[in-house]
Each structure stands twice: as C-alpha cells, then as structure tokens.
ZAKE-473804 format. One line per field, with one value per residue: x, y, z of N, C-alpha, C, O in turn; residue number from 1. Coordinates in steps of 0.1 Angstrom, whole numbers. Layout:
N
n.c1 X_...
n.c2 Y_...
n.c3 Z_...
ca.c1 X_...
ca.c2 Y_...
ca.c3 Z_...
c.c1 X_...
c.c2 Y_...
c.c3 Z_...
o.c1 X_...
o.c2 Y_...
o.c3 Z_...
pos NUM_...
This chain:
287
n.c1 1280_1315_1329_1356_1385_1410_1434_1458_1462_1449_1417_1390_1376_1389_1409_1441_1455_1437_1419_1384_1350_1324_1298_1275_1245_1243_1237_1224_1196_1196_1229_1224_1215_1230_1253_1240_1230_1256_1266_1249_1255_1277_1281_1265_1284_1308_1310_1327_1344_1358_1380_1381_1385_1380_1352_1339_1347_1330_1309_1307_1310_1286_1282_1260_1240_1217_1224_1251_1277_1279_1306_1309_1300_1309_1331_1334_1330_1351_1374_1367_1373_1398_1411_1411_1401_1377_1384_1373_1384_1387_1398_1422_1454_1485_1512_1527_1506_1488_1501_1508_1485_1474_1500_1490_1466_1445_1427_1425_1390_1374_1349_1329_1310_1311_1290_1257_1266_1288_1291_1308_1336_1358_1386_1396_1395_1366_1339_1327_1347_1366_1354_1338_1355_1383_1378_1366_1391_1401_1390_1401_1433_1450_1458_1451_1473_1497_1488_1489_1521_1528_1525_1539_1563_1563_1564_1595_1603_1603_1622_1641_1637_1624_1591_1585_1591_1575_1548_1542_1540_1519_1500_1500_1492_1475_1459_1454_1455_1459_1450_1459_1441_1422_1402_1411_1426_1416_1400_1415_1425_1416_1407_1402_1380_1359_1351_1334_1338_1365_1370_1357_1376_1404_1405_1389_1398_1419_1440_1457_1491_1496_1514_1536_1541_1563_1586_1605_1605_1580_1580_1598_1580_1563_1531_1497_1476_1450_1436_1431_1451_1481_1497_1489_1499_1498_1494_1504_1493_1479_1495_1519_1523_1523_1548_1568_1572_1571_1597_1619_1647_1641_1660_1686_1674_1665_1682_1697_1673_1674_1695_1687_1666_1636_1605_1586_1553_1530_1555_1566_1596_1627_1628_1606_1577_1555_1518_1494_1503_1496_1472_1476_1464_1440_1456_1475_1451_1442_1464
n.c2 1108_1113_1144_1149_1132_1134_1120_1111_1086_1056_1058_1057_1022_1014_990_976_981_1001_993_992_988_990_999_997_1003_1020_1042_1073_1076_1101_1098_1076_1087_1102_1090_1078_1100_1108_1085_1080_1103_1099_1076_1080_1096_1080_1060_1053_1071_1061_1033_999_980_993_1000_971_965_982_969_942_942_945_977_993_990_1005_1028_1029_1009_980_964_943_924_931_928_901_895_910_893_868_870_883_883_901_924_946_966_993_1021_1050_1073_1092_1074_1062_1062_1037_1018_1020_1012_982_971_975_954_930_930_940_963_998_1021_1053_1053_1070_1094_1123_1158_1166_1192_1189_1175_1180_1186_1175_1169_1155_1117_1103_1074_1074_1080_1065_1037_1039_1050_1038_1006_993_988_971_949_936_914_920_948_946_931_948_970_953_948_975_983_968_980_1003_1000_990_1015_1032_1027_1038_1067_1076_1082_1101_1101_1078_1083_1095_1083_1070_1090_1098_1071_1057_1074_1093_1084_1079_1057_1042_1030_1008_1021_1050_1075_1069_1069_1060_1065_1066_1091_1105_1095_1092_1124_1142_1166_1165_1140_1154_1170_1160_1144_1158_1188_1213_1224_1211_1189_1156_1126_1102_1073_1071_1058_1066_1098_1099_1099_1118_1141_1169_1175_1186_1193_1206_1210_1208_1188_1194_1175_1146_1110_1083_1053_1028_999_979_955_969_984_970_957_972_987_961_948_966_979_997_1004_1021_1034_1053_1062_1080_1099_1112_1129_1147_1172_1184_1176_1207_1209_1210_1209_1200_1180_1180_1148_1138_1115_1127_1134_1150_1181_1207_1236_1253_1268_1268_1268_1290_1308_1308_1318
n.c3 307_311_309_307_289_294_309_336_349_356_360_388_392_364_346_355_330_318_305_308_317_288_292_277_283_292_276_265_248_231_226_211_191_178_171_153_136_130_111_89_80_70_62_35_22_13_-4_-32_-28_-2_4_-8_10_35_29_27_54_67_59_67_90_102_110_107_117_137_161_188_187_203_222_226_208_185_187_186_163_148_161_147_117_117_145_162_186_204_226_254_263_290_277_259_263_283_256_262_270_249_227_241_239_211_199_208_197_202_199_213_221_229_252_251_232_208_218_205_193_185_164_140_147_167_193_207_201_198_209_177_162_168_162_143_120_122_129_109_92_105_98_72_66_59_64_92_100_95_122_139_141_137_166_181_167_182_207_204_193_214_230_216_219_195_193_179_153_146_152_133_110_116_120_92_80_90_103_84_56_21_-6_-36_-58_-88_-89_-90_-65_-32_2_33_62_92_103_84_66_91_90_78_61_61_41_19_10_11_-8_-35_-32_-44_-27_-13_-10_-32_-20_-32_-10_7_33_51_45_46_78_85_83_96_108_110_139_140_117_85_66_47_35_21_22_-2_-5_-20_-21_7_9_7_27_46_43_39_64_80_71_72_89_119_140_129_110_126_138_116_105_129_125_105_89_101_81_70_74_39_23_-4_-11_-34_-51_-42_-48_-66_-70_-70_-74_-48_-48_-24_-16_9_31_26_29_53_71
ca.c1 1294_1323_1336_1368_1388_1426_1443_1474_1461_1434_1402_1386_1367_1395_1425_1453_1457_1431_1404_1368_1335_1316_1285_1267_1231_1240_1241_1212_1188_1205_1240_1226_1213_1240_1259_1229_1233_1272_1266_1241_1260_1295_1276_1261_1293_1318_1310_1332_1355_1366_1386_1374_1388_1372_1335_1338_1345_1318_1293_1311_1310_1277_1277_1251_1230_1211_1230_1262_1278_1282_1321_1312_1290_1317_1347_1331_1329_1363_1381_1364_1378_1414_1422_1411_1389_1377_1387_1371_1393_1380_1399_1437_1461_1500_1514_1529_1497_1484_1510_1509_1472_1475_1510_1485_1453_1436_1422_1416_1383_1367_1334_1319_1305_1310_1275_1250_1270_1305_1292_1316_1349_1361_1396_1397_1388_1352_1334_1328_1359_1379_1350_1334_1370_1392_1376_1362_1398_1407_1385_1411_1437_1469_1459_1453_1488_1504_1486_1496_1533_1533_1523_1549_1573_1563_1574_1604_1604_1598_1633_1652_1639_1621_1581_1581_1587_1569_1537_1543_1536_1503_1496_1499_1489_1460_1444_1452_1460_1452_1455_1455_1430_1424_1395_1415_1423_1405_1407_1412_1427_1403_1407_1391_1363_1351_1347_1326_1348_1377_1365_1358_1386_1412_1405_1388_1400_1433_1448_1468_1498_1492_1526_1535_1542_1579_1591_1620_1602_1566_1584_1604_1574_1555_1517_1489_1466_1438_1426_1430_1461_1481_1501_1484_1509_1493_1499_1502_1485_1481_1502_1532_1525_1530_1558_1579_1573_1582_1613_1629_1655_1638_1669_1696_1666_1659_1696_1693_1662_1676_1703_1685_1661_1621_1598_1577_1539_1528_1566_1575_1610_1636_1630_1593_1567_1543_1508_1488_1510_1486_1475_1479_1453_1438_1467_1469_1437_1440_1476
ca.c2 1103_1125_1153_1147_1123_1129_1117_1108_1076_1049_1062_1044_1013_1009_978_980_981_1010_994_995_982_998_1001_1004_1003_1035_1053_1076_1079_1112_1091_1071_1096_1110_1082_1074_1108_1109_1075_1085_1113_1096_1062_1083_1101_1073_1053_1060_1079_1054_1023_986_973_997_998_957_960_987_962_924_944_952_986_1001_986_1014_1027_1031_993_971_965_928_919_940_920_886_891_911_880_856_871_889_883_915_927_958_972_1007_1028_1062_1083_1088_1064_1065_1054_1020_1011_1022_999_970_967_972_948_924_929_953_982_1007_1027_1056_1048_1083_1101_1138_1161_1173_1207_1188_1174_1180_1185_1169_1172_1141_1104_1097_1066_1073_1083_1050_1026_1040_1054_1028_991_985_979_958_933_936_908_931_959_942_927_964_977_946_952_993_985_959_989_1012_995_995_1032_1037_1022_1045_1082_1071_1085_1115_1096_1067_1087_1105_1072_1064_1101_1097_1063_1051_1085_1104_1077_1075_1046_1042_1018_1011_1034_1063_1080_1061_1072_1044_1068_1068_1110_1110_1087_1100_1138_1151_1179_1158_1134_1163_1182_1151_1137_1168_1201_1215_1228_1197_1179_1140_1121_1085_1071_1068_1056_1078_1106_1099_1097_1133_1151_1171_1178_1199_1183_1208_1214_1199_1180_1201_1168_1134_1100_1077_1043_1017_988_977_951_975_993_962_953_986_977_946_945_975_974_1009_1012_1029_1046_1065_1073_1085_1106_1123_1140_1149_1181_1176_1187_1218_1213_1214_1213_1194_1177_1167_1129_1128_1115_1142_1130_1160_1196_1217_1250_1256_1280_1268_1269_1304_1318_1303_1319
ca.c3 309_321_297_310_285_292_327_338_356_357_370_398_380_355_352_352_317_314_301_312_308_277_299_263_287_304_270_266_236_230_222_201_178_175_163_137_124_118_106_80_70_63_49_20_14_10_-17_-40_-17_7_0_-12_21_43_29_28_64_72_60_75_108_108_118_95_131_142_176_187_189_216_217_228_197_174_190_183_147_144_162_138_105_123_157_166_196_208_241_259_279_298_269_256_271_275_247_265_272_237_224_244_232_195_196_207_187_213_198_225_217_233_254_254_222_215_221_191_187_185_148_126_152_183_191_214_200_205_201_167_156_168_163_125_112_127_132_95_87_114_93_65_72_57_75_106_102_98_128_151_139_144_181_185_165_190_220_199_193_232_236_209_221_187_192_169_139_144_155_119_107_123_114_78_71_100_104_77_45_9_-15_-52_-60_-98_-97_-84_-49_-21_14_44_73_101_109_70_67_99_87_65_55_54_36_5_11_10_-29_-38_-30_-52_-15_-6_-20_-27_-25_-27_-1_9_48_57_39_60_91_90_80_105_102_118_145_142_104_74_62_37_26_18_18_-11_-5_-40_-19_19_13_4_38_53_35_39_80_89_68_77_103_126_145_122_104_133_141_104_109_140_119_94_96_96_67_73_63_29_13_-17_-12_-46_-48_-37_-64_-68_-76_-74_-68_-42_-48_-7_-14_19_37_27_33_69_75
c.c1 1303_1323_1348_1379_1405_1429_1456_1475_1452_1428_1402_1376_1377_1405_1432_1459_1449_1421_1392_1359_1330_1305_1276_1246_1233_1240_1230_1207_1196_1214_1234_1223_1221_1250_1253_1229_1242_1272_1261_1247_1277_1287_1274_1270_1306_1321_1314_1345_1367_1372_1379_1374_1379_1356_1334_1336_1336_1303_1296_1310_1294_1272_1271_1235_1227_1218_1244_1267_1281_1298_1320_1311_1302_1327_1342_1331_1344_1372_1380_1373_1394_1417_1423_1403_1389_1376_1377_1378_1385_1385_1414_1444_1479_1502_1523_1516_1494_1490_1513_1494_1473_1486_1494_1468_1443_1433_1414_1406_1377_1352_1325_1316_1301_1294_1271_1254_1284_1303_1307_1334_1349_1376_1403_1389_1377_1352_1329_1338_1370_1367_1344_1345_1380_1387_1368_1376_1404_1401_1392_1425_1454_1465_1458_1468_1492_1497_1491_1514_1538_1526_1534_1565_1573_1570_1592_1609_1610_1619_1648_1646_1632_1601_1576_1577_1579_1553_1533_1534_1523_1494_1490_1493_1472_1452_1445_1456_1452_1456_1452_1451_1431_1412_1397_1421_1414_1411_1408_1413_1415_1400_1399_1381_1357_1344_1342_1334_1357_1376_1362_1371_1395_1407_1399_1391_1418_1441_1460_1479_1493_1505_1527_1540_1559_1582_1591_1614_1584_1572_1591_1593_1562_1537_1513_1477_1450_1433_1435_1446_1465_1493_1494_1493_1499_1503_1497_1492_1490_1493_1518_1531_1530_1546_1569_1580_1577_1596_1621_1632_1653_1651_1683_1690_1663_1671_1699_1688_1667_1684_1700_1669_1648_1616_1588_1563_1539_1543_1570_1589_1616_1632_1612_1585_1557_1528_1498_1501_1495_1488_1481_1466_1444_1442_1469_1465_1438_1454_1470
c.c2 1116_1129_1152_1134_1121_1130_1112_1093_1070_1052_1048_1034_1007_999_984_985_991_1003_993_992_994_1008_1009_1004_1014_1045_1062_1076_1091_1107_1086_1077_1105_1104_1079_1088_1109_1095_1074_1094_1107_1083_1072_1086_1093_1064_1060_1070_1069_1040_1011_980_980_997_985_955_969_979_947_925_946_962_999_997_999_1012_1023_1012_986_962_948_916_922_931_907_886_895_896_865_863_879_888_893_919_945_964_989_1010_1046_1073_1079_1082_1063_1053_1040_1012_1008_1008_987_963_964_960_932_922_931_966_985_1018_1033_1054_1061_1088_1115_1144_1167_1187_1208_1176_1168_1186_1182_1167_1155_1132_1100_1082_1061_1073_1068_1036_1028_1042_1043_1012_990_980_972_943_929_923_912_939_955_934_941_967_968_952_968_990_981_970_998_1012_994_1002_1039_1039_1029_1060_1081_1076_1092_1112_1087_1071_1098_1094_1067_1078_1097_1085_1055_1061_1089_1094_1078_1063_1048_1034_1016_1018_1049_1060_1073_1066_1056_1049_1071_1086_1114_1109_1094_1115_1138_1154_1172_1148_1139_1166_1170_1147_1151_1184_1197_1221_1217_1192_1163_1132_1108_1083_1064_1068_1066_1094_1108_1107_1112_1143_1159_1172_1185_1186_1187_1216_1202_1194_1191_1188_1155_1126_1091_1061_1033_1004_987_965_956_979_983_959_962_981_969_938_956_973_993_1013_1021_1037_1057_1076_1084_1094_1118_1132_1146_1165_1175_1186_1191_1210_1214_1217_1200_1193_1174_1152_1124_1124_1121_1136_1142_1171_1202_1232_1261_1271_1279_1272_1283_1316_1314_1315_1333
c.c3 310_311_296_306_284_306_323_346_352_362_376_387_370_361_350_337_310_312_312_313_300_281_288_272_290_292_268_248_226_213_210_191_174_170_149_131_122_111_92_73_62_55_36_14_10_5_-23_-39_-10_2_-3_1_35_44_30_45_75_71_64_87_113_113_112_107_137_158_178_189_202_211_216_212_181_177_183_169_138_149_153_126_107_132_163_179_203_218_250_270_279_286_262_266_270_263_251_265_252_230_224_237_217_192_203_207_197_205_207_220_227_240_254_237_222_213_210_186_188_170_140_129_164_182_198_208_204_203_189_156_153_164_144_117_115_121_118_92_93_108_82_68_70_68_91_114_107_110_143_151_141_159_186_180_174_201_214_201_207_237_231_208_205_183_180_158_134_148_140_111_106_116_99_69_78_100_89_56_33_8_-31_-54_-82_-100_-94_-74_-43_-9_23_57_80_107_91_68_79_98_79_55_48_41_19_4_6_-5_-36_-43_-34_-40_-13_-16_-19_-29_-26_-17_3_30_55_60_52_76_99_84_90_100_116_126_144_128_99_66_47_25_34_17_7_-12_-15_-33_-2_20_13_16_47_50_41_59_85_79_71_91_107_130_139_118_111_137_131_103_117_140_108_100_92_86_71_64_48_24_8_-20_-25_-43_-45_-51_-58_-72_-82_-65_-58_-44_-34_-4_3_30_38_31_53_77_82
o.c1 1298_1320_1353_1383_1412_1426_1462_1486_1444_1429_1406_1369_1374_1409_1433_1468_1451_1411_1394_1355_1330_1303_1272_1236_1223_1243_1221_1215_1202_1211_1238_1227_1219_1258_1259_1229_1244_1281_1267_1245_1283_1288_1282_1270_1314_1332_1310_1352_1379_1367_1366_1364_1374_1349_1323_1328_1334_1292_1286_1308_1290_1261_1275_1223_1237_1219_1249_1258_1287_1300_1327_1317_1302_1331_1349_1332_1349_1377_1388_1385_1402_1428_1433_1394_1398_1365_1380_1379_1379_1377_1418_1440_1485_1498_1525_1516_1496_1485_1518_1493_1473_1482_1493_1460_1433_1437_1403_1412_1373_1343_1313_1323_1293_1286_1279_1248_1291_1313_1313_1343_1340_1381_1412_1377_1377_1361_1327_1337_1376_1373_1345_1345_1386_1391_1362_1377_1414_1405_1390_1430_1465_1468_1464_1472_1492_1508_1495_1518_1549_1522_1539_1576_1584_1578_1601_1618_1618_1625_1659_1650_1639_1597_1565_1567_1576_1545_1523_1523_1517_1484_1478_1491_1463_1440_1436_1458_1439_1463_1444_1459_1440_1410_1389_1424_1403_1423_1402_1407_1405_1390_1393_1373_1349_1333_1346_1336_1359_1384_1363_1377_1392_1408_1406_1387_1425_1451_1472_1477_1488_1509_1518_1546_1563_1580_1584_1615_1580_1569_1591_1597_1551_1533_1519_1472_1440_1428_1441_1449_1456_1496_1494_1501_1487_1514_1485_1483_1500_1501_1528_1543_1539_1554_1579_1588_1586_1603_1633_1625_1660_1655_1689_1694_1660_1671_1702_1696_1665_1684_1709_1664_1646_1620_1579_1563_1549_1544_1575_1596_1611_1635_1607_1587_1551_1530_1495_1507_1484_1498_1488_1463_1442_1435_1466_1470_1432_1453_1477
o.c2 1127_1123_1154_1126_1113_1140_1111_1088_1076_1048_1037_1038_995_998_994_994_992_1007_993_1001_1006_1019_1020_1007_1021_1056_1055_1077_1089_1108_1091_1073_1114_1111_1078_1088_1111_1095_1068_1095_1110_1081_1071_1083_1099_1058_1072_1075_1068_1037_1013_974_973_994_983_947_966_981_940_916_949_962_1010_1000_1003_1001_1015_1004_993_957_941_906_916_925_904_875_889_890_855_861_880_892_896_911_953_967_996_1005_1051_1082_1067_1083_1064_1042_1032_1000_998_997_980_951_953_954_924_916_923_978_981_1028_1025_1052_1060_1082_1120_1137_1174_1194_1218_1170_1157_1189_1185_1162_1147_1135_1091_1077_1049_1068_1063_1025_1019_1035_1039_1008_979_968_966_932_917_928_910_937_961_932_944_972_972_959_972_1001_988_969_1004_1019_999_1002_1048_1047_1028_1066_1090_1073_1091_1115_1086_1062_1105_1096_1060_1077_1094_1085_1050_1061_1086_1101_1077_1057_1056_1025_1023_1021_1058_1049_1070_1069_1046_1044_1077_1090_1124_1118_1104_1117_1131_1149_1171_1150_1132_1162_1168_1158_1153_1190_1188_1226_1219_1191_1158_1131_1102_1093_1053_1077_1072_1101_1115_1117_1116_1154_1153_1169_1188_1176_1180_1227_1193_1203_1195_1190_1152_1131_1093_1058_1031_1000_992_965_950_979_986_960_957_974_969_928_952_968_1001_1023_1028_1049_1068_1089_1095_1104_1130_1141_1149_1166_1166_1197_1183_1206_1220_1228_1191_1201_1163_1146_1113_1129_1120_1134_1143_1169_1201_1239_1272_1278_1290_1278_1289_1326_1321_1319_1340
o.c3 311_301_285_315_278_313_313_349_345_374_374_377_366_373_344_336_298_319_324_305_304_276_288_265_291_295_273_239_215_201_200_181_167_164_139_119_110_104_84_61_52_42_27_2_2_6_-24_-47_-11_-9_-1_5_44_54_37_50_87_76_64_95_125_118_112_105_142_164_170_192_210_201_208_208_170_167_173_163_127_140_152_129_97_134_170_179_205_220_240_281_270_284_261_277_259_261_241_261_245_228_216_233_212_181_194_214_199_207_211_214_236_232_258_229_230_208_204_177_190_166_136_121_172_171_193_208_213_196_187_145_144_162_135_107_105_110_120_88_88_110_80_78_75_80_100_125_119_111_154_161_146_163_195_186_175_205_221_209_209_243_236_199_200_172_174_152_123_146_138_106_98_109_96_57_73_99_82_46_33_17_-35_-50_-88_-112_-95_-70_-48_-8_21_66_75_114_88_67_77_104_70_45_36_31_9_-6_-6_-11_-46_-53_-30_-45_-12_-28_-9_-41_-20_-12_0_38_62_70_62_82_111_80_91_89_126_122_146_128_104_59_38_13_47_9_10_-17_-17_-40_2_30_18_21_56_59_46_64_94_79_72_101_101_126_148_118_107_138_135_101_114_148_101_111_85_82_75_52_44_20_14_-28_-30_-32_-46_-62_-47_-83_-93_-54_-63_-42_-34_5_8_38_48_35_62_89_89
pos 1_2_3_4_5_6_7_8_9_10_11_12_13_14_15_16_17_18_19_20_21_22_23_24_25_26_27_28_29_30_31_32_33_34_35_36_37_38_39_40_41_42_43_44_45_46_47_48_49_50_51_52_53_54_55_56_57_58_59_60_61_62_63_64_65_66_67_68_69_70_71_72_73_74_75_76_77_78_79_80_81_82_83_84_85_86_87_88_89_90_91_92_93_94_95_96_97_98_99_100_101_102_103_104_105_106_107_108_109_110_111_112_113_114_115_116_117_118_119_120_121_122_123_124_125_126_127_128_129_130_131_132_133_134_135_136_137_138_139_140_141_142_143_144_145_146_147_148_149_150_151_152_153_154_155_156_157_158_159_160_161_162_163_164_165_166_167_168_169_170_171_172_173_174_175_176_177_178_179_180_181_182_183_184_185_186_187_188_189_190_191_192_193_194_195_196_197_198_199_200_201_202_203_204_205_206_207_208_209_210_211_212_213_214_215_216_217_218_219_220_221_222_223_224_225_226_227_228_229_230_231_232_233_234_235_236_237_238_239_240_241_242_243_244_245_246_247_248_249_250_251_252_253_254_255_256_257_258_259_260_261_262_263_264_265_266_267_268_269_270_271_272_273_274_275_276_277_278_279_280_281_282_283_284_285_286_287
C-alpha cells in the first residue's frame, strides 16, 4: 500500500466523502504480523493500566482475532451495541470531512499499517492506532455519545475560527486521557493504549503533571505532537466528560478563550487540581 497518507484531495477510487474500500484481502502476511505483534505487546501490558471501559470493549469487539480486522465484521458488532461503524479513508482527512463522520457515528480509520521498523512510533494514524487505541471505546455507550457530540461541536467550531481549542480537547481527552477509576489512574486515550512507552510513562513515570480535568482549562492548553505528554487531563468519570460537553454553551467560551493567553507545556496554573506535581525531569533531559 502507498506510503503516502496525507493529501489534499480524494485519491482516484475514493467518494466523495473520502472513504474507501478496506481491501482487507490485499493485505500481505507481512501486515498482519505486524498487527499480531503490537497486539501482543499492548494486550499483555494493559491490564491494569487501561480503563474498565476500554478492556470490556477490547474483548466485545473481538479483536484479540489474530490479523488485522476486517472493518465490515468490526462495524457489525460496533453498530449492534452503539451505533457506530467503521469507515477507511486513504489517511488524514480535512477536518469537515473528519467531522461530518464522527457527528454521525463514522469513525474514519486508516487502511494501511506502519512497517516492522516503525514499532514503537508512527507519526501518522495507522490501522492500528485508530482501530486498537480508538474503536474499543466506541463500544462504550457514554463515550460513544461524547465522541458523536465533539464531531457535531466541531462543525460548530468550524463556524467560530474555533479549531485550536476544540482540537485541544480531542488532544487531551480521546488520544491522550486519563480517568480515575476506583482502582486508581486508568488510561482510555487512544495515542496511550496504543504505545508501549506511553502507556508506562503516562501512570508511571514522575515527569508529567496529572490534572483534573477542567474545560476552559483543557481547551487553552497547548501540547507536544511528537514525544511524550508533559500534562495528563484526569477525568472523574465518562459520564462527566459528556456532561461538561453537551451542556456548555461553546460559543461565548471561545470568545472567552480568545482573549485569554494559552498555557505553555508542562505549567501548573492557580486554580488547577494537582493530582500528581511532575518532576519534568524528562522534559528536561530532552530540552
């Protein structure tokens, strides 16, 4: 399959709407071993790590199935328990499209999988990334609410010069989210579960701050796209994430936001709740 996963158009073959056929026959042997080993390496490590809601829907989905999944087989089971189905498009997609999908219970997923010496980073969304890190909690029926409603806020967003903050959002709570469970820290963001690394580093390692999770506060805080998260948001329950979402009125918040300055990396504002302080020692040693 191509190497080439960011355009500016629909390749030939695609709809209108981007997507694709999966063409899960054309994958080679290869592929699939290379799904079955990040599969193997994040199953063993995420007991115990990962959320109640996510491992529930890593094993209702089925995809402990040797080989990368068939979106058709995956869709049919996510639409029985959420309303959900799983789409392939050629790579990233503008964010209208992005949006119009998720606002109606389209998750768009990668059809390609990155190669045996792209392990443990890929900068662009593979197959594994959007379909192991993502679609367990699409079987969730809160979180699959919040993720219809941040598509349907986006188109929103679109309309108030509004992206920055509301991709902060998705940042901090779909890729990159904790929760507090009652046996601790749990992860659920799909840029977590999928890593190894991240995966320690995030509950583990004294580098990071862990904060609760506050809106306003999520929303003006910037982050890093290529290492390791030097602040964590910590959400009390999926249903609060929903909650905080579809009752807030977005458009004054943003007018709000847009005079207000953003928060650097790793800094600890007055007002936030602190869970763990970070040493930043990572941060650091990287600088």
């Amino acid at each position: 399959m191509s190497d080439t996963h960011v355009l500016d158009s629909p390749p030939p073959g695609a709809a209108a709407d981007w997507t694709i056929p999966q063409h899960w026959d054309r994958y080679t042997p290869e592929e699939h071993a290379t799904w079955d080993t990040l599969f193997a390496r994040q199953a063993k490590l995420l007991p115990g790590r990962a959320s109640d809601a996510y491992l529930r829907g890593l094993d209702v989905l089925k995809l402990s199935k040797p080989g990368i999944p068939d979106f058709e087989e995956l869709s049919d089971r996510l639409m029985g328990l959420t309303g959900w189905q799983v789409v392939a498009v050629p790579g990233l997609v503008p964010d209208e499209v992005f949006f119009d999908h998720m606002a109606n219970r389209r998750f768009v997923a990668g059809n390609f999988i990155r190669r045996p010496d792209q392990l443990d980073y890929l900068q662009e969304p593979d197959v594994f990334h959007d379909v192991f890190g993502h679609v367990p909690m699409l079987s969730d029926p809160v979180f699959a609410d919040y993720l219809e409603a941040y598509g349907k806020g986006g188109q929103r967003a679109m309309q108030h010069d509004a992206l920055k903050y509301l991709g902060r959002l998705y940042w901090y709570t779909v890729e990159f989210g904790l929760i507090q469970e009652p046996e601790g820290l749990r992860i659920y963001g799909a840029g977590i579960v999928s890593s190894s690394a991240e995966s320690r580093f995030a509950l583990d390692d004294p580098s990071p701050n862990r904060l609760g999770f506050d809106l306003a506060r999520v929303m003006r805080t910037e982050y890093r796209i290529d290492d390791f998260q030097q602040n964590y948001f910590v959400i009390p329950s999926f249903d609060e994430l929903l909650r905080a979402t579809v009752e807030t009125d977005f458009a004054p918040l943003y007018e709000e936001l847009k005079r207000q300055p953003d928060i650097p990396v790793a800094k600890i504002e007055p007002g936030d709740e602190v869970i763990t302080t970070g040493t930043q020692e990572y941060a650091l040693a990287k600088a």
